[in-house]
C-alpha positions as CSV (number, residue, x, y, z in Angstrom):
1,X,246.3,-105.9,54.2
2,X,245.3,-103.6,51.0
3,X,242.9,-105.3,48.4
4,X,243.5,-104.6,45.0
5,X,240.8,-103.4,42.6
6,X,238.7,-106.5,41.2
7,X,238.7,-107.4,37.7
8,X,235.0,-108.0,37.6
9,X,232.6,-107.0,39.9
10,X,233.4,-103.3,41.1
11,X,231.6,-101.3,43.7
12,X,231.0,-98.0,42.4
13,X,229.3,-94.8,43.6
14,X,227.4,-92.5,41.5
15,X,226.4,-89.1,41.8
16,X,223.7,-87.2,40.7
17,X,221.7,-90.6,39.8
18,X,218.2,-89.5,40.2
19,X,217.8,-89.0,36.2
20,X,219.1,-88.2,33.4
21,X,223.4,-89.5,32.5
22,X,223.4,-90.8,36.2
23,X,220.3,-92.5,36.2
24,X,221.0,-94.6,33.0
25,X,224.5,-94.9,34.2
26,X,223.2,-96.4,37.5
27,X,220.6,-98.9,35.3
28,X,223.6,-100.3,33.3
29,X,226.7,-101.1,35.9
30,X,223.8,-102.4,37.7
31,X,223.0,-104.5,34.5
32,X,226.7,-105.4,34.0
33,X,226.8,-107.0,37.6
34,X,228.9,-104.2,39.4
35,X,227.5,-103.3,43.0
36,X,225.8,-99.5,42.7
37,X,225.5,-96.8,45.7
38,X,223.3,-93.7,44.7
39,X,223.3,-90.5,45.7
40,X,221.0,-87.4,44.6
41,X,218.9,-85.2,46.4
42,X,215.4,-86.6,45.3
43,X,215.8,-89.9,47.2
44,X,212.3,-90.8,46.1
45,X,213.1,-91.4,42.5
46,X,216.5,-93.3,43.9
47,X,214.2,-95.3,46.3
48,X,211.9,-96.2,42.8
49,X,215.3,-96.9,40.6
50,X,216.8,-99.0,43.4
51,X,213.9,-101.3,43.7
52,X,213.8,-101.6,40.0
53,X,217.6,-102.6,39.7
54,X,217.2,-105.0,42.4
55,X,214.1,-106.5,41.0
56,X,215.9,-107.2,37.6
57,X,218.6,-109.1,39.9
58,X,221.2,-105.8,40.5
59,X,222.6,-105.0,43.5
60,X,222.0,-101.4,44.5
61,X,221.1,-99.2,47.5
62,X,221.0,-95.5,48.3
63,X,221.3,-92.8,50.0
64,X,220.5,-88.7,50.1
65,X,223.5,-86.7,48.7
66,X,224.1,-82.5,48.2
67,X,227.4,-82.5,46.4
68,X,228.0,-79.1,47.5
69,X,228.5,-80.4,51.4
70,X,232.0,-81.8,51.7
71,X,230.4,-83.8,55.0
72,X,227.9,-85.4,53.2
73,X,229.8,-86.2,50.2
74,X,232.5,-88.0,52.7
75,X,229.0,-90.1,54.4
76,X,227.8,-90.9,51.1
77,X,231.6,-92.6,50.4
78,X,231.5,-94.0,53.9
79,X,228.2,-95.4,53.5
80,X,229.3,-96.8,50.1
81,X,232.6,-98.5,52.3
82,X,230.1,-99.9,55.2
83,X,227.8,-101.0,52.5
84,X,230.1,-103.1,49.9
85,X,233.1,-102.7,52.0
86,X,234.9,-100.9,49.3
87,X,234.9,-98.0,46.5
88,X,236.3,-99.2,43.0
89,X,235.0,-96.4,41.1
90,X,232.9,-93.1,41.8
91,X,231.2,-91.4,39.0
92,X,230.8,-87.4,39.5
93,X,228.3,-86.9,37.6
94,X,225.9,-84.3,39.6
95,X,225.6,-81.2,37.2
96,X,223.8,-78.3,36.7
97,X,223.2,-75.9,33.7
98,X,221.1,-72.8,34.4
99,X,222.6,-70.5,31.5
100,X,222.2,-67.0,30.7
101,X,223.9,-64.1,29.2
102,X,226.9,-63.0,31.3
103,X,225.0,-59.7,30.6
104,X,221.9,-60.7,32.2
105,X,223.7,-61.2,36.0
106,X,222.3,-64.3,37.3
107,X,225.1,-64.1,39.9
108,X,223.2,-66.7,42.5
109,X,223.0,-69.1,38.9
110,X,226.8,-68.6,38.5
111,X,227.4,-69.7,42.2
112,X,225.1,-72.8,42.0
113,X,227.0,-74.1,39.0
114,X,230.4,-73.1,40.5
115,X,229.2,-75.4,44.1
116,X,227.5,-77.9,42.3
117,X,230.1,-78.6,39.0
118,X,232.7,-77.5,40.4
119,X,233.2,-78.3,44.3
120,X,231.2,-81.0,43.6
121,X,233.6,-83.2,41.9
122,X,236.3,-81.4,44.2
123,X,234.1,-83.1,47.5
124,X,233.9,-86.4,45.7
125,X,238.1,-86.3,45.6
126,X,238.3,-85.7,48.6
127,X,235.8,-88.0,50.4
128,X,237.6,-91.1,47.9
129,X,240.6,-90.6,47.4
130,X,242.3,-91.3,50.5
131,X,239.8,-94.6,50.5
132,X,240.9,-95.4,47.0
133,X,245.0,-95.4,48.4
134,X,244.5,-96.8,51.4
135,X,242.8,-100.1,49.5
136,X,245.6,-100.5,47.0
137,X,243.5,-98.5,44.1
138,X,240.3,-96.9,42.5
139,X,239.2,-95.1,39.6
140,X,237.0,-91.2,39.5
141,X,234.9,-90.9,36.1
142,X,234.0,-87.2,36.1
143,X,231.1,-86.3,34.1
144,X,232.2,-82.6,31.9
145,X,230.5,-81.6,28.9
146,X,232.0,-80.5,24.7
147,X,231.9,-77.4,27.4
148,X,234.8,-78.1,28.6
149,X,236.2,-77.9,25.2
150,X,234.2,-75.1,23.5
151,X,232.9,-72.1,24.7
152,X,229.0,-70.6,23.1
153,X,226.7,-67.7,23.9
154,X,225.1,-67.4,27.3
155,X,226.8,-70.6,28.6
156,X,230.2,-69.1,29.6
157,X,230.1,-69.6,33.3
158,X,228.6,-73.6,32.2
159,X,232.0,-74.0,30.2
160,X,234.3,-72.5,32.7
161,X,233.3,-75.1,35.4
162,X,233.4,-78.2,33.1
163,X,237.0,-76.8,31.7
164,X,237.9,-77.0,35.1
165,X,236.9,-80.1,35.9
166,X,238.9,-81.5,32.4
167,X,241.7,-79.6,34.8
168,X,241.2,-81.0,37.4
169,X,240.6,-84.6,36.1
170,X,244.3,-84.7,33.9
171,X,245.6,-83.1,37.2
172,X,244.5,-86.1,39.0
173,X,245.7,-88.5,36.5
174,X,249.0,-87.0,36.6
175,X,249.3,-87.6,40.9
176,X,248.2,-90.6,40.9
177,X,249.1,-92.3,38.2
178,X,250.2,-96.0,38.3
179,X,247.8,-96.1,41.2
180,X,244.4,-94.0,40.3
181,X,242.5,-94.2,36.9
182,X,240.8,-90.7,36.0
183,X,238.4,-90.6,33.4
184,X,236.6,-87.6,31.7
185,X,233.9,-88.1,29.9
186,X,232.3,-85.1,28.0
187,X,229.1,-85.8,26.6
188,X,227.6,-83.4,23.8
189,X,223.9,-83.0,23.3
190,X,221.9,-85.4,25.5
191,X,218.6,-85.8,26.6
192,X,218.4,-84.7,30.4
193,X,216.8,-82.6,32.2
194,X,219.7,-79.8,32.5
195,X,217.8,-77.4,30.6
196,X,215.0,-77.2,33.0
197,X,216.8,-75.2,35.2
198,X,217.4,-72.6,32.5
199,X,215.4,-69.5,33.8
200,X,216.7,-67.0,31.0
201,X,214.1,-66.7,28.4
202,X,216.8,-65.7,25.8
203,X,218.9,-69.2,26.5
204,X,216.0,-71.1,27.0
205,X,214.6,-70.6,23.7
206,X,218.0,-71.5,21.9
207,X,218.6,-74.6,23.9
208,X,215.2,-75.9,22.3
209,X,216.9,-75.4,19.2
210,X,220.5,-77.0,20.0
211,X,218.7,-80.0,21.7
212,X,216.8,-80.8,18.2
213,X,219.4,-83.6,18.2
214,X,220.1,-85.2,21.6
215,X,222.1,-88.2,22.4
216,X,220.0,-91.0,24.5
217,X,221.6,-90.8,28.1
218,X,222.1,-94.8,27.7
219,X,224.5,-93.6,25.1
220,X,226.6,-92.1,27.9
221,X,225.9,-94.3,30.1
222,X,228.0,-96.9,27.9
223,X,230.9,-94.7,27.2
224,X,231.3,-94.7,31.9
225,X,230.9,-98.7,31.3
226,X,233.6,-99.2,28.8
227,X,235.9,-97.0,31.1
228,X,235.1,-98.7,33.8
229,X,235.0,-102.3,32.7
230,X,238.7,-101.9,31.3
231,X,241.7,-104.2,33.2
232,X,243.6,-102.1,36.0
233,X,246.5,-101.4,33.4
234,X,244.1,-99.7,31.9
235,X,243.7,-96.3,32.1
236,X,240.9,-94.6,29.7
237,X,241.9,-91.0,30.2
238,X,239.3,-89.1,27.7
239,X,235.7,-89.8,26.2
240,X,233.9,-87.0,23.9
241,X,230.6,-88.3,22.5
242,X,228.6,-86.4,20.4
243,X,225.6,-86.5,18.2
244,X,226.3,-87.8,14.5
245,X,224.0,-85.4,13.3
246,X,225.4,-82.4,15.2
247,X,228.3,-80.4,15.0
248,X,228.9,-79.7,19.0
């Protein structure tokens, strides 16, 4: 017999929880009473957050996680299944950002950010959504960027995988709809640490700049909470938060 999505209390997966958006997202569905599986590849910050979520009275547990292997993207949503028994919700939120003039070649950067912010989210899919059918319903938050919106200097290859993943997302919503809910939320500046994998002098040097103003990653973290805490009727399609103080 299929179990619908609960009202309350939701099992949900998140990705790329080891700091930054997916860290602080982790901290408050944890805080909101919803049951959180981790996944990153530094499992020795997830083994520190867990035990902090579960001494403040969450429920959380975790488990390793490269995004870029389908397998292991399909055992992290298994293990989530044999953990809680279900998936309500899975947050894609693994990302990287290593920009660079298109100029400057970085060709092995330009395939990290396709595998990681691009398959990535496309491995998540996969792994839950035949879960997410098979128990009557679920809901994917996918993590983009004002990226996937705007395009600047020396972060084109950056935009082009978050405006595919705002493709991908409404293409979702559109298959499934009336029986998955698909959320994007793009975030604008936030404090993260994205730009430490920024090896070109040239971008690193203007990201100092354009991070002058940065969103808290809490403030993120409570845009995925209001998607997710919405009724099953409800389907929050879009969220773009940026900085009041900043134009992108």
């Amino acid at each position: 017999m299929k179990q619908t999505a609960m009202t309350g209390t939701r099992t949900i997966a998140v990705t790329g929880a080891s700091s930054g958006i997916g860290e602080a997202t982790a901290r408050r569905l944890a805080a909101d009473g919803h049951r959180v599986l981790l996944g990153a590849r530094r499992t020795d910050r997830l083994e520190r957050l867990v035990e902090e979520i579960t001494a403040a009275g969450g429920t959380a547990a975790f488990r390793t996680l490269d995004v870029t292997d389908a397998a292991d993207v399909r055992a992290f949503v298994d293990a989530t299944v044999r953990e809680y028994g279900r998936i309500d919700a899975l947050v894609n939120n693994a990302g990287v950002m290593p920009l660079s003039p298109l100029a400057a070649l970085r060709t092995e950067e330009w395939d990290r950010m396709i595998d990681v912010n691009v398959r990535g989210v496309l491995h998540g899919i996969a792994a839950a959504l035949p879960v997410m059918r098979a128990q009557g319903g679920g809901h994917f938050v996918n993590v983009a960027s004002i990226g996937a919106y705007e395009v600047s200097p020396t972060a084109a290859v950056y935009c082009a995988t978050k405006y595919a993943v705002r493709a991908i997302s409404d293409g979702l919503r559109q298959e499934s709809a009336g029986d998955i809910r698909v959320t994007l939320v793009s975030p604008g500046v936030t404090e993260s640490e994205l730009a430490d994998s920024i090896s070109d002098p040239e971008a690193r040097e203007a990201m100092k700049a354009y991070r002058a103003v940065a969103l808290p990653a809490s403030a993120i973290a409570d845009a995925i909470a209001y998607a997710v805490s919405q009724p099953p009727q409800v389907d929050v399609n879009e969220i773009v938060v940026r900085p009041v103080a900043s134009a992108r």
